[in-house]
C-alpha positions as YAML, in Angstrom:
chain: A
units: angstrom
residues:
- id: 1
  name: UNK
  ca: [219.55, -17.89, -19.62]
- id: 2
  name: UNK
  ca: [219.12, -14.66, -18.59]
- id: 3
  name: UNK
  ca: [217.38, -12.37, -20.73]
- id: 4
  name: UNK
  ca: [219.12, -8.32, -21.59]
- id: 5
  name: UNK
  ca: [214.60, -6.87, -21.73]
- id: 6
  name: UNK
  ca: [212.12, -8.22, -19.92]
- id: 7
  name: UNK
  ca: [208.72, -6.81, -21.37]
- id: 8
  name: UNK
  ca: [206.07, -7.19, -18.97]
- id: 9
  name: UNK
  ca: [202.23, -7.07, -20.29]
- id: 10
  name: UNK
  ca: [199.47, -6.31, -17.57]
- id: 11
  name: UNK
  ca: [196.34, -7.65, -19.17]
- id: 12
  name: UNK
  ca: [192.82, -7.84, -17.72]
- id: 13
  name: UNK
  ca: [189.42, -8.09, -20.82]
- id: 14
  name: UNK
  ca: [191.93, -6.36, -23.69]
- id: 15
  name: UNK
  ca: [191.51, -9.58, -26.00]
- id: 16
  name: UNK
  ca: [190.21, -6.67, -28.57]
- id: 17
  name: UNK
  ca: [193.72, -5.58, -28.01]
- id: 18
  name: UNK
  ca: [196.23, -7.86, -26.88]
- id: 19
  name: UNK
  ca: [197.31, -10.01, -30.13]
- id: 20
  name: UNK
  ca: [198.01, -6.49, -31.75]
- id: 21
  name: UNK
  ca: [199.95, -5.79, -28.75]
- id: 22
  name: UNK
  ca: [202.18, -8.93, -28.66]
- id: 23
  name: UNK
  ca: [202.44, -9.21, -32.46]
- id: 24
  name: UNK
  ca: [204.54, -5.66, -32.68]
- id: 25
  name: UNK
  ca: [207.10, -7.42, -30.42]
- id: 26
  name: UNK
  ca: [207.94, -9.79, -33.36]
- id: 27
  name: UNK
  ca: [210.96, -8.76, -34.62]
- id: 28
  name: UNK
  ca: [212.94, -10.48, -37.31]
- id: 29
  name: UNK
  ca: [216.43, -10.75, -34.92]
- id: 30
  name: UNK
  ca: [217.36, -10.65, -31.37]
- id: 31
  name: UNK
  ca: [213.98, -11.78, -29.98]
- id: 32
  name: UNK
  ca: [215.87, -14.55, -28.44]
- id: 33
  name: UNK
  ca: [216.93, -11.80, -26.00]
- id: 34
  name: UNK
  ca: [214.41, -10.42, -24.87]
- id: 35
  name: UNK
  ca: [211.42, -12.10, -22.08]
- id: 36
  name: UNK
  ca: [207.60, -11.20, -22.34]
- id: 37
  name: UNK
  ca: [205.52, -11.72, -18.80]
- id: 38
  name: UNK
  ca: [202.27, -11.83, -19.63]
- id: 39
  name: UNK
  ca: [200.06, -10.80, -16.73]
- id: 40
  name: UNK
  ca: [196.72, -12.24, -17.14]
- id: 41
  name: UNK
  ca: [195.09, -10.53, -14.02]
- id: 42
  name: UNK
  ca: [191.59, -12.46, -13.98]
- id: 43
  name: UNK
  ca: [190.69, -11.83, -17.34]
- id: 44
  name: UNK
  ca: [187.03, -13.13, -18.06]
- id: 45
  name: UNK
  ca: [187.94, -13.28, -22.04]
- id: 46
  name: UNK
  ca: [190.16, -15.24, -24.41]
- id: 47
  name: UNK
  ca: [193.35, -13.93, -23.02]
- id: 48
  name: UNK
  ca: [195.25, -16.82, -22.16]
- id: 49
  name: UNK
  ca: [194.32, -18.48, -25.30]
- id: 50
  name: UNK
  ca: [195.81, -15.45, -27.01]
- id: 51
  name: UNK
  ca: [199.01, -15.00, -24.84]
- id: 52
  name: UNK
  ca: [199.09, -19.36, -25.35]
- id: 53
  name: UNK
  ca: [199.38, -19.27, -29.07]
- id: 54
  name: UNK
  ca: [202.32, -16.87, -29.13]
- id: 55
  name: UNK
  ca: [203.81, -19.08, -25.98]
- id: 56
  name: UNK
  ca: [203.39, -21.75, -28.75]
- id: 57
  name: UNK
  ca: [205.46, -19.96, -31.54]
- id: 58
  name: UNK
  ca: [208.29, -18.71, -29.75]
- id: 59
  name: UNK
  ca: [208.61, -20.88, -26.38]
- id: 60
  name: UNK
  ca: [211.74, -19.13, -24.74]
- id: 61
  name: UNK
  ca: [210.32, -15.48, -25.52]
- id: 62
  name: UNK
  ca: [206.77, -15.25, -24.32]
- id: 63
  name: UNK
  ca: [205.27, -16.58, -20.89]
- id: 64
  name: UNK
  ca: [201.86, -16.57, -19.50]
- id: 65
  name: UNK
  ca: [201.11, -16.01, -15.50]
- id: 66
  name: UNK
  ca: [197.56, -16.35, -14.19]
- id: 67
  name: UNK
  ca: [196.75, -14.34, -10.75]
- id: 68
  name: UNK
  ca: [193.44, -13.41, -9.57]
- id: 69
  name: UNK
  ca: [192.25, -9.74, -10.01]
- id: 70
  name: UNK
  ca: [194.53, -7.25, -8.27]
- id: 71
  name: UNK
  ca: [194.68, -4.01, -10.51]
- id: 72
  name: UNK
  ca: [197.51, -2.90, -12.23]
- id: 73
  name: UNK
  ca: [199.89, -2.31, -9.37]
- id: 74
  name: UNK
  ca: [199.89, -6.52, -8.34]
- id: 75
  name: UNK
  ca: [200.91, -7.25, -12.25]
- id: 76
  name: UNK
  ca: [203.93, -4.95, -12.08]
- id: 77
  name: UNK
  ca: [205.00, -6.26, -8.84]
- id: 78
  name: UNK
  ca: [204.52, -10.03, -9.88]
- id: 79
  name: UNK
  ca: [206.64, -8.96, -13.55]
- id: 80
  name: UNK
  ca: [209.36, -7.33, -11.24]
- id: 81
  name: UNK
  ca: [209.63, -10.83, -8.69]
- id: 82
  name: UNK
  ca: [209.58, -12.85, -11.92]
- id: 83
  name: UNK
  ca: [211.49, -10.55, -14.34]
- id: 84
  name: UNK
  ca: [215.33, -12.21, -15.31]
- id: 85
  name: UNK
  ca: [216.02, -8.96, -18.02]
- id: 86
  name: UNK
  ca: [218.76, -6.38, -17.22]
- id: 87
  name: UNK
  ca: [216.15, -4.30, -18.44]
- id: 88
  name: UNK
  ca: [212.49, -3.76, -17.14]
- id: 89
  name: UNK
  ca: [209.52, -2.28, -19.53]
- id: 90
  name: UNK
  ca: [205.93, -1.99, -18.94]
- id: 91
  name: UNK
  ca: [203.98, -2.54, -22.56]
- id: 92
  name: UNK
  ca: [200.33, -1.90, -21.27]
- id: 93
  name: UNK
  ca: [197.87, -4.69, -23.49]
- id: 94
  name: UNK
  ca: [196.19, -1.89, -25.12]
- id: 95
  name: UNK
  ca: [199.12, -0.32, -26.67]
- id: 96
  name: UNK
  ca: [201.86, -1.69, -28.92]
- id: 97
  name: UNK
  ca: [205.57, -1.41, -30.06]
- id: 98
  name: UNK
  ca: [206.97, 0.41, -33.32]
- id: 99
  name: UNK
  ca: [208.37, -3.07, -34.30]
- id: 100
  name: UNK
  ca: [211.53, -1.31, -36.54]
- id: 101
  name: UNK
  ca: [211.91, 0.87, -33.55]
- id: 102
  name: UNK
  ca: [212.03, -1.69, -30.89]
- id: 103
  name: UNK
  ca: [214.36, -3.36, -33.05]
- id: 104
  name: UNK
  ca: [216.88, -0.80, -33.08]
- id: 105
  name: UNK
  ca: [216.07, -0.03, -29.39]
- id: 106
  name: UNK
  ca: [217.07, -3.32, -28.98]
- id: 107
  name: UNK
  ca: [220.41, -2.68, -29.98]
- id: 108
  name: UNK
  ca: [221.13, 0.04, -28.24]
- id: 109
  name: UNK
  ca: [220.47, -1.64, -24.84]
- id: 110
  name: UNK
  ca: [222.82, -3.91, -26.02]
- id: 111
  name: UNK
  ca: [225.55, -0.94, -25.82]
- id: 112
  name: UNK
  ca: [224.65, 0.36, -22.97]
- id: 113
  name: UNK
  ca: [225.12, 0.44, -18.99]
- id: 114
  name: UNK
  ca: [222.47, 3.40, -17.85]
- id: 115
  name: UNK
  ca: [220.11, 2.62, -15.24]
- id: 116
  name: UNK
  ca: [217.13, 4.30, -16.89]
- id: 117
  name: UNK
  ca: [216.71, 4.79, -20.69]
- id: 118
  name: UNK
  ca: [214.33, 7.24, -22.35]
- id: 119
  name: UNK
  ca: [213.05, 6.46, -25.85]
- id: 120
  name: UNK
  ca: [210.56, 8.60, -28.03]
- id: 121
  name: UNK
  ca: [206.75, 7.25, -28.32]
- id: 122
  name: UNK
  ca: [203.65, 7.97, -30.47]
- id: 123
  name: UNK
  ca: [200.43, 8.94, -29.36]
- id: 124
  name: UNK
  ca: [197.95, 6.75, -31.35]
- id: 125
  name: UNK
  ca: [194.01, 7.29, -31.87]
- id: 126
  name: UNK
  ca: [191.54, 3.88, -31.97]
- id: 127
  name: UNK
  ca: [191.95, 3.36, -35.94]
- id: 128
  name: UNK
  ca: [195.87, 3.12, -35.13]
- id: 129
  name: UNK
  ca: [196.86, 6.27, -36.70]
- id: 130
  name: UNK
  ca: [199.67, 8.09, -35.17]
- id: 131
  name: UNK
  ca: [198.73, 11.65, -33.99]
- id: 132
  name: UNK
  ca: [201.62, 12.48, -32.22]
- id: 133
  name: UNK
  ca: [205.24, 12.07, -31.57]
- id: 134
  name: UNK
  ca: [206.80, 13.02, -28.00]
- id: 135
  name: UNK
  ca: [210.30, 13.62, -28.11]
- id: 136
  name: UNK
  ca: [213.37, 13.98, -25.43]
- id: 137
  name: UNK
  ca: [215.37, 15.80, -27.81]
- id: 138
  name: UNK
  ca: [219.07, 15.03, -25.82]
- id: 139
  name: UNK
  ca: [221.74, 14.21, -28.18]
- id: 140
  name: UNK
  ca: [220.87, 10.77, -29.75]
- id: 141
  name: UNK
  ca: [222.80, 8.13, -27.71]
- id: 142
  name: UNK
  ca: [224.32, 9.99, -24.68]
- id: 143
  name: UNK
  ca: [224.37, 8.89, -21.76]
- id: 144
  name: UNK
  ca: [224.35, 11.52, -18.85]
- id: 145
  name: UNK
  ca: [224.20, 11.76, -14.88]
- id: 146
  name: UNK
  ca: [220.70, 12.04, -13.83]
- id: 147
  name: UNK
  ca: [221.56, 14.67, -12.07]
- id: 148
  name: UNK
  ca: [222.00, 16.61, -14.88]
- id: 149
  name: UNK
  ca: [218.64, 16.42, -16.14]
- id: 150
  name: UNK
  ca: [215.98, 15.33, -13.90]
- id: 151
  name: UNK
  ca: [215.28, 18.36, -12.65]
- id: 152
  name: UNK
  ca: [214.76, 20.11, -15.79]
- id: 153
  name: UNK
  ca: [210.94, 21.63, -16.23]
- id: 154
  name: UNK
  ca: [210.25, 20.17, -19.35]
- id: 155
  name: UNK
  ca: [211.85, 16.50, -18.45]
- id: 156
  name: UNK
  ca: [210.05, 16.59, -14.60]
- id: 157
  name: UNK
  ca: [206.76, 17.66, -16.00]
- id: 158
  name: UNK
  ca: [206.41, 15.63, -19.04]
- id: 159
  name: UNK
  ca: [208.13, 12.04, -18.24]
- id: 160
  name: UNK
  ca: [205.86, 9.43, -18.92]
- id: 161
  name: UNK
  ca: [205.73, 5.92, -18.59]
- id: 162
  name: UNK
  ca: [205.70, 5.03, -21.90]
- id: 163
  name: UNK
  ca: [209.37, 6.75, -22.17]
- id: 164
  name: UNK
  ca: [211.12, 4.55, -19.11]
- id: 165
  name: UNK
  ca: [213.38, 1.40, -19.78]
- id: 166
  name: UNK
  ca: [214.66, 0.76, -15.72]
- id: 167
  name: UNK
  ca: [217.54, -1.38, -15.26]
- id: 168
  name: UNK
  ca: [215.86, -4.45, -13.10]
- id: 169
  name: UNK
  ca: [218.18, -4.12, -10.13]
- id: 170
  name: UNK
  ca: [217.53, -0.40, -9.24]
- id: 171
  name: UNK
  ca: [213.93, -1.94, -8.60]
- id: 172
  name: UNK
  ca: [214.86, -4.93, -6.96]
- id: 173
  name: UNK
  ca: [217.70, -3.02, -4.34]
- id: 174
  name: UNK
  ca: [214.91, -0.18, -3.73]
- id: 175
  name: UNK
  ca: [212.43, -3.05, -2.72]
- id: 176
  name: UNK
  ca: [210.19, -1.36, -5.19]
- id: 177
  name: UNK
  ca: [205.88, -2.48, -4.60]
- id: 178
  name: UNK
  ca: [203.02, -0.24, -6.69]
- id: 179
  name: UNK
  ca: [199.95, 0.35, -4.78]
- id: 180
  name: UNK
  ca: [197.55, -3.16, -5.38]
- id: 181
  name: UNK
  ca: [194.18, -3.40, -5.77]
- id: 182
  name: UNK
  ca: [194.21, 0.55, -7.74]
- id: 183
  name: UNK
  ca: [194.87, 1.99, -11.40]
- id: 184
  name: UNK
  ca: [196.51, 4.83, -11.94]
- id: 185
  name: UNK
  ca: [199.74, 3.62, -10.74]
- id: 186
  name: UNK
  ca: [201.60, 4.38, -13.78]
- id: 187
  name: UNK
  ca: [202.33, 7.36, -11.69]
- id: 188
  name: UNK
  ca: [203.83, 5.79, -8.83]
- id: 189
  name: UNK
  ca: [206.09, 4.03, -11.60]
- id: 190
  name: UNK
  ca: [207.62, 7.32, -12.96]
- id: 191
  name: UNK
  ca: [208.31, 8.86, -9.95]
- id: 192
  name: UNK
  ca: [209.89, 6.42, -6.94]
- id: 193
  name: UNK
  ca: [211.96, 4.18, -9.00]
- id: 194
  name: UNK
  ca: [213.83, 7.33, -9.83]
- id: 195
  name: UNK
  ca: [215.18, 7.66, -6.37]
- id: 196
  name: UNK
  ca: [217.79, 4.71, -7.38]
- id: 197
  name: UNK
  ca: [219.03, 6.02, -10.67]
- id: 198
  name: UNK
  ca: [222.60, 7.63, -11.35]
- id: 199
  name: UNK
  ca: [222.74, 7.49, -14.96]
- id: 200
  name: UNK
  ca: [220.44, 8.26, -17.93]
- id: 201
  name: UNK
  ca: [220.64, 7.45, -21.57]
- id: 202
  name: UNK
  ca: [218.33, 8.58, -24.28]
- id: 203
  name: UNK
  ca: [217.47, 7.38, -27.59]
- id: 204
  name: UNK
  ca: [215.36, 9.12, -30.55]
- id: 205
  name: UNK
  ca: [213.44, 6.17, -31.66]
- id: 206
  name: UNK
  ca: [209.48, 6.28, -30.89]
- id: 207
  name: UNK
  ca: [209.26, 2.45, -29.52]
- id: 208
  name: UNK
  ca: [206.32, 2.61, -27.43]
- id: 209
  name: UNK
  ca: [202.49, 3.42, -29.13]
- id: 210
  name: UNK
  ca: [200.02, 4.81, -26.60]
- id: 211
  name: UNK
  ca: [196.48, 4.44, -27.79]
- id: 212
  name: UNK
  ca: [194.39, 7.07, -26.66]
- id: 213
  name: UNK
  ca: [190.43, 7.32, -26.96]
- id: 214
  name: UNK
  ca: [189.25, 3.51, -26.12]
- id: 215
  name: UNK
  ca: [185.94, 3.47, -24.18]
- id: 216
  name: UNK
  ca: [186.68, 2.41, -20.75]
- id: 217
  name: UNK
  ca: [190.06, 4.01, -20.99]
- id: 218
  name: UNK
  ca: [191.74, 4.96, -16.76]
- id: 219
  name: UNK
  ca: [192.76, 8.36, -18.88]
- id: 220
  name: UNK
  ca: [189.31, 9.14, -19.82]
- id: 221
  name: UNK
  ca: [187.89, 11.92, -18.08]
- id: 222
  name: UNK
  ca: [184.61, 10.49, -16.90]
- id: 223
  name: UNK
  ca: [186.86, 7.26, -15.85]
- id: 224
  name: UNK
  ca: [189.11, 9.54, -13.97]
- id: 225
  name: UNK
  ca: [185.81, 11.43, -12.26]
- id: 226
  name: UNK
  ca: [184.41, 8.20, -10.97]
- id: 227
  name: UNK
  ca: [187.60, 7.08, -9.73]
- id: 228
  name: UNK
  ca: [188.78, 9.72, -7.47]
- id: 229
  name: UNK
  ca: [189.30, 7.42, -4.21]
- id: 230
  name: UNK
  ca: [191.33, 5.51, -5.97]
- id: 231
  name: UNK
  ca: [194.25, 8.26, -7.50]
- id: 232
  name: UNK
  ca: [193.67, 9.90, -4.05]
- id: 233
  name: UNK
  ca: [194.71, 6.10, -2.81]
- id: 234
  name: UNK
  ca: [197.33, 5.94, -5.01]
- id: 235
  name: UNK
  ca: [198.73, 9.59, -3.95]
- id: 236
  name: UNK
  ca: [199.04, 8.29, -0.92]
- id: 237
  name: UNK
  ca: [201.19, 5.28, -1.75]
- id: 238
  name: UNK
  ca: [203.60, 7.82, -3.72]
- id: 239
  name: UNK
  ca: [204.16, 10.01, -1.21]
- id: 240
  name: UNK
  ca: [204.62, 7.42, 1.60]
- id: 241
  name: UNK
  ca: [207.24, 5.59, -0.33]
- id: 242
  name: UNK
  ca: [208.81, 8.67, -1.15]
- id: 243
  name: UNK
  ca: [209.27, 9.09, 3.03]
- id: 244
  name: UNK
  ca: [210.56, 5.56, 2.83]
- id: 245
  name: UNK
  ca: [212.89, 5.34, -0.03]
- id: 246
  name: UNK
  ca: [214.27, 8.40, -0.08]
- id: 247
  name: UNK
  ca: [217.79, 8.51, 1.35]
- id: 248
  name: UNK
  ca: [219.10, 10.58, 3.80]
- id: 249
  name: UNK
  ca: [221.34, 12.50, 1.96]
- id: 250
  name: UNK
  ca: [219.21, 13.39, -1.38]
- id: 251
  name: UNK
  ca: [220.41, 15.11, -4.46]
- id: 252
  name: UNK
  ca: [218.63, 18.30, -4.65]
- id: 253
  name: UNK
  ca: [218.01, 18.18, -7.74]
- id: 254
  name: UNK
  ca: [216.67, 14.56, -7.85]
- id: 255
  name: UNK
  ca: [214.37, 16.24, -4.86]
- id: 256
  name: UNK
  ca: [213.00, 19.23, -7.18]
- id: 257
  name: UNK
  ca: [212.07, 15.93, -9.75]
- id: 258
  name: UNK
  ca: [210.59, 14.06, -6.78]
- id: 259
  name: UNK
  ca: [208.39, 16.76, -5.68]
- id: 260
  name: UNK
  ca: [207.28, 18.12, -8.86]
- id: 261
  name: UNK
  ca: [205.76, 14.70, -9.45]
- id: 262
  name: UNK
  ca: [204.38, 13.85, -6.12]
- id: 263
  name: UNK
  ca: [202.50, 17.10, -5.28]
- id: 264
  name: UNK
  ca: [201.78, 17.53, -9.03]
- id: 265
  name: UNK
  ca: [199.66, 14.20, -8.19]
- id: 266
  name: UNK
  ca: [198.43, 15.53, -5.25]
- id: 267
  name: UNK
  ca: [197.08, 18.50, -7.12]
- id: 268
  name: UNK
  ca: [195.02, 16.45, -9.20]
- id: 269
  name: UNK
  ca: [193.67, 14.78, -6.24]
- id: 270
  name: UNK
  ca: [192.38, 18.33, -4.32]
- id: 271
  name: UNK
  ca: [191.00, 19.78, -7.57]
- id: 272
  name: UNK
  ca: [189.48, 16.73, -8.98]
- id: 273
  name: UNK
  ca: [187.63, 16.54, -5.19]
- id: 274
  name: UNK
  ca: [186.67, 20.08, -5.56]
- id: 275
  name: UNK
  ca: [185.54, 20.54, -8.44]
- id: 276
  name: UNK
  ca: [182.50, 17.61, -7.21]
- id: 277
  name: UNK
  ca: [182.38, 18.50, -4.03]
- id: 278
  name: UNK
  ca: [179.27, 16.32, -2.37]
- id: 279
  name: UNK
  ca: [179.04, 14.10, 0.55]
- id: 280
  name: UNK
  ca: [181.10, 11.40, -0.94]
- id: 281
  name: UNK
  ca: [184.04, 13.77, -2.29]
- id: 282
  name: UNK
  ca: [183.95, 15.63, 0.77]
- id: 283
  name: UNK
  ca: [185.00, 12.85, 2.52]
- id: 284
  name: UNK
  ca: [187.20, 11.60, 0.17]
- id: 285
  name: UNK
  ca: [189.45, 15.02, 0.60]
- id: 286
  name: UNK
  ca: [189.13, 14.86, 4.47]
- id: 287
  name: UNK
  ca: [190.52, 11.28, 4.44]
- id: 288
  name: UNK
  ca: [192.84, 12.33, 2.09]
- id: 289
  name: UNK
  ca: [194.27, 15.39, 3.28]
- id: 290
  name: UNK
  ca: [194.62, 14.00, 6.96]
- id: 291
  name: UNK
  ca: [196.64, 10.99, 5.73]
- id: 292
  name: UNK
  ca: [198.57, 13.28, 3.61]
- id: 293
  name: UNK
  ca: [199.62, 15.33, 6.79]
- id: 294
  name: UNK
  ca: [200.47, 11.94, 8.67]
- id: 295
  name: UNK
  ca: [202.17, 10.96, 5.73]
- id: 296
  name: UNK
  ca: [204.59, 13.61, 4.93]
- id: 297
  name: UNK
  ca: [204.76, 17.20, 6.66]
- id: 298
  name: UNK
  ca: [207.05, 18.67, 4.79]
- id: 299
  name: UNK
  ca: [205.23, 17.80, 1.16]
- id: 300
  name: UNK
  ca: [201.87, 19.01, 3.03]
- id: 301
  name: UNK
  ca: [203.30, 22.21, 3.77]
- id: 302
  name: UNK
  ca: [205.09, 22.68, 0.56]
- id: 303
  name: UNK
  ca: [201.54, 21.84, -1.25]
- id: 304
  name: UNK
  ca: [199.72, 24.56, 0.10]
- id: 305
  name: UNK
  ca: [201.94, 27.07, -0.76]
- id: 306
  name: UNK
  ca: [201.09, 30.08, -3.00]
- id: 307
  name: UNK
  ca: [203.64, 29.13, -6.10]
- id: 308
  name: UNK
  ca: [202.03, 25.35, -6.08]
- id: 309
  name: UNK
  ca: [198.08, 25.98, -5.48]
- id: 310
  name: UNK
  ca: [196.74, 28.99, -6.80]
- id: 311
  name: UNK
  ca: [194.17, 30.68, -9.09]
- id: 312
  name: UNK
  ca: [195.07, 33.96, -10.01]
- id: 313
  name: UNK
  ca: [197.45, 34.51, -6.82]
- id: 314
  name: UNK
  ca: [194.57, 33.15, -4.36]
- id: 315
  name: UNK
  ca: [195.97, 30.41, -2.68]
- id: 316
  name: UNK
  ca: [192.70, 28.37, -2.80]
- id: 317
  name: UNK
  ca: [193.98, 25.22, -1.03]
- id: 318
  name: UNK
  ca: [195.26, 27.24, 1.67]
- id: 319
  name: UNK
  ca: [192.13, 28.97, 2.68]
- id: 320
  name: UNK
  ca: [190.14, 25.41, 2.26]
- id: 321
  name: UNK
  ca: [192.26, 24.21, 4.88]
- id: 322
  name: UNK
  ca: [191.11, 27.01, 7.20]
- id: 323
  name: UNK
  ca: [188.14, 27.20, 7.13]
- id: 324
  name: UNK
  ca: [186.74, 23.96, 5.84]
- id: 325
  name: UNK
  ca: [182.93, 25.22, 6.04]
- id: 326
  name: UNK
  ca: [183.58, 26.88, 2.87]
- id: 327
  name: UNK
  ca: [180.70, 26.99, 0.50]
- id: 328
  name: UNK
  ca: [180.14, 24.36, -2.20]
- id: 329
  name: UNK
  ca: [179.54, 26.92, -4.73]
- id: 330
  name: UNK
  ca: [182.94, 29.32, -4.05]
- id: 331
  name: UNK
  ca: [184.89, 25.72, -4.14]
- id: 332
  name: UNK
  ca: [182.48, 24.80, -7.48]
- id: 333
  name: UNK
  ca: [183.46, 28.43, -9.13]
- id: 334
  name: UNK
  ca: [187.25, 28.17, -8.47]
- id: 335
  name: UNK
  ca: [187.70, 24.58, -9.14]
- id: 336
  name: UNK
  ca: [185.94, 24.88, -12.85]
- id: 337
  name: UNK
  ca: [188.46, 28.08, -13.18]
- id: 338
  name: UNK
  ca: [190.80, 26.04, -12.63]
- id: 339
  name: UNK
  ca: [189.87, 22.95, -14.56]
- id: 340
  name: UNK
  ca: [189.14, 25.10, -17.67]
- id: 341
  name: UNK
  ca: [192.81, 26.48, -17.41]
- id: 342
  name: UNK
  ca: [194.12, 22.79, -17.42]
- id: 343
  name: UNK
  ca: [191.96, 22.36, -20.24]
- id: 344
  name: UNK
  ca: [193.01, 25.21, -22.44]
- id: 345
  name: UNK
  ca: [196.76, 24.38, -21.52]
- id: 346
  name: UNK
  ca: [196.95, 20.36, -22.92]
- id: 347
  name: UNK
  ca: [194.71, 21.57, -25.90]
- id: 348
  name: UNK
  ca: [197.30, 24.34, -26.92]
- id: 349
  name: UNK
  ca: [200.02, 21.23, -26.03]
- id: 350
  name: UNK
  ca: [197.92, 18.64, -28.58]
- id: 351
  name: UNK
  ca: [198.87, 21.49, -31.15]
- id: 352
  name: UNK
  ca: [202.25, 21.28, -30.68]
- id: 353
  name: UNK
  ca: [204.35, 18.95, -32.81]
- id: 354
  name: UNK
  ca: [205.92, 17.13, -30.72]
- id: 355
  name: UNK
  ca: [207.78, 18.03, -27.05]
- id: 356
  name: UNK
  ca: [210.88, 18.59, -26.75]
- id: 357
  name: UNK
  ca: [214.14, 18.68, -24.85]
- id: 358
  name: UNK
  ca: [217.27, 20.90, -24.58]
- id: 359
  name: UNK
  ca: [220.13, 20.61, -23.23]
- id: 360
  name: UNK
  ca: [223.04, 22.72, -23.06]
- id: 361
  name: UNK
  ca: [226.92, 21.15, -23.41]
...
């Protein structure tokens, strides 16, 4: 029968992780309605066995699929070909569910028809505290035109995917693929899928718990700095689905949404390249910034502009793009400007209590 959530679990080594991760799923009704895909993508460690006693215990909830290594992107696209929920959910293996919570989230897809749903989550450290709650603060239950909020600053710039419930057909009628053979697609997930939605619900319940701070983690900062090719690589996927999904007639305000997240992405890619700047990043950026321009004109013009890429009015990707000769050290000074800005800015965010959303009636 089919299912109204489909969970799907990407899992490659996270045995440390995963039994925590499937045992928050267990709750005490209406489990019979919802699907668990676990992904096993080449795992090396116990797994399977893991993901086979729970298949064990509750037959019609949980299955296991075995592929061979293809990065995060292949598991989501093998969960979305397999998937039979209205309802589509990405539960990474490291993280976990508030089990009360994604009880009564439960419910509420149950009374509901939106095409996305955004829920609360916690931000969680290794010893499973919770150090953070992000909020959506809409009214509790309302469901609204996406329209109406997607191009919001504080909804465009702080969606995440541990906030997004899809309905499984938007994916399915876009034709909807992640990048394979990359991390960091997580990005790719927040961003094109939105193309298809017309309606939006929200719901104040903090399902999803996003462990920050495990060694090894894509999020990590010296992860991220050895791994440039591959979120320039996934950049690159975002914005050439964008030029491929993207209807001819587009909402403007779903556009404002689009681009905020694609060239926010880009961003990351031209300062985390800068602020190496050798032989190997070098050519990274080159690569890069000539398949951007193939890719998309119009979001390679808009990029360089003054209000998008700039350090204290100097529009420094502009003038790279001129004169490409430019000194290591000038591109070394401005990129750590800018990098210490970034820095200063999510600190003074960790601070906060929690972010959140208006909305007028």
């Amino acid at each position: 029968m089919d299912k109204l959530l489909t969970i799907v679990v990407p899992t490659y080594n996270m045995e440390r992780y995963l039994d925590n991760c499937l045992k928050s799923l267990l709750i005490s009704e209406g489990l019979d309605q919802v699907e668990v895909l676990i992904i096993n993508d080449g795992s090396r460690d116990s797994s399977s066995d893991i993901a086979k006693y729970y298949i064990e215990q509750y037959p019609n909830v949980f299955s296991l699929i075995e592929k061979e290594n293809g990065n995060y992107g292949s598991c989501i696209n093998r969960g979305i070909k397999e998937a039979s929920g209205k309802y589509i959910k990405i539960l990474d293996a490291d993280d976990s569910f508030d089990t009360d919570s994604f009880s009564k989230f439960l419910h509420f897809l149950n009374g509901t028809d939106a095409d996305l749903i955004i829920s609360s989550f916690w931000i969680v450290n290794s010893e499973g505290e919770m150090i953070k709650r992000i909020d959506y603060k809409f009214k509790n239950g309302i469901t609204m035109p996406f329209s109406n909020v997607c191009s919001t600053e504080l909804f465009r710039n702080n969606i995440q995917m541990h906030a997004v419930t899809y309905r499984l057909s938007i994916l399915r009628d876009l034709n909807y693929r992640q990048t394979e053979g990359i991390s960091y697609t997580d990005q790719q997930w927040i961003c094109i899928p939105m193309i298809g939605i017309k309606t939006v619900a929200f719901i104040d319940e903090p399902v999803y718990k996003y462990l920050v701070g495990r060694d090894g983690q894509t999020m990590d900062l010296s992860v991220k700095a050895r791994s440039i090719g591959q979120i320039a690589k996934c950049s690159i996927g975002m914005i050439q689905m964008y030029e491929s999904y993207k209807p001819s007639r587009c909402d403007s305000n779903l556009l404002v949404y689009l681009h905020a997240r694609i060239l926010y992405y880009a961003k990351e890619v031209y300062v985390s390249c800068f602020s190496r700047y050798d032989k190997e990043t070098k050519d990274i950026l080159n690569d890069y910034d000539s398949r951007f321009k193939e890719a998309s004109p119009e979001l390679y013009s808009k990029i360089e502009s003054k209000e998008t890429t700039s350090i204290a009015g100097i529009p420094y990707l502009k003038l790279w793009r001129n004169n490409r000769t430019m000194s290591s050290f000038a591109i070394g000074i401005a990129s750590s400007v800018y990098l210490h800005i970034l820095k200063m800015k999510r600190k003074f965010s960790m601070t906060n209590d929690s972010m959140s959303m208006t909305h007028g009636n």
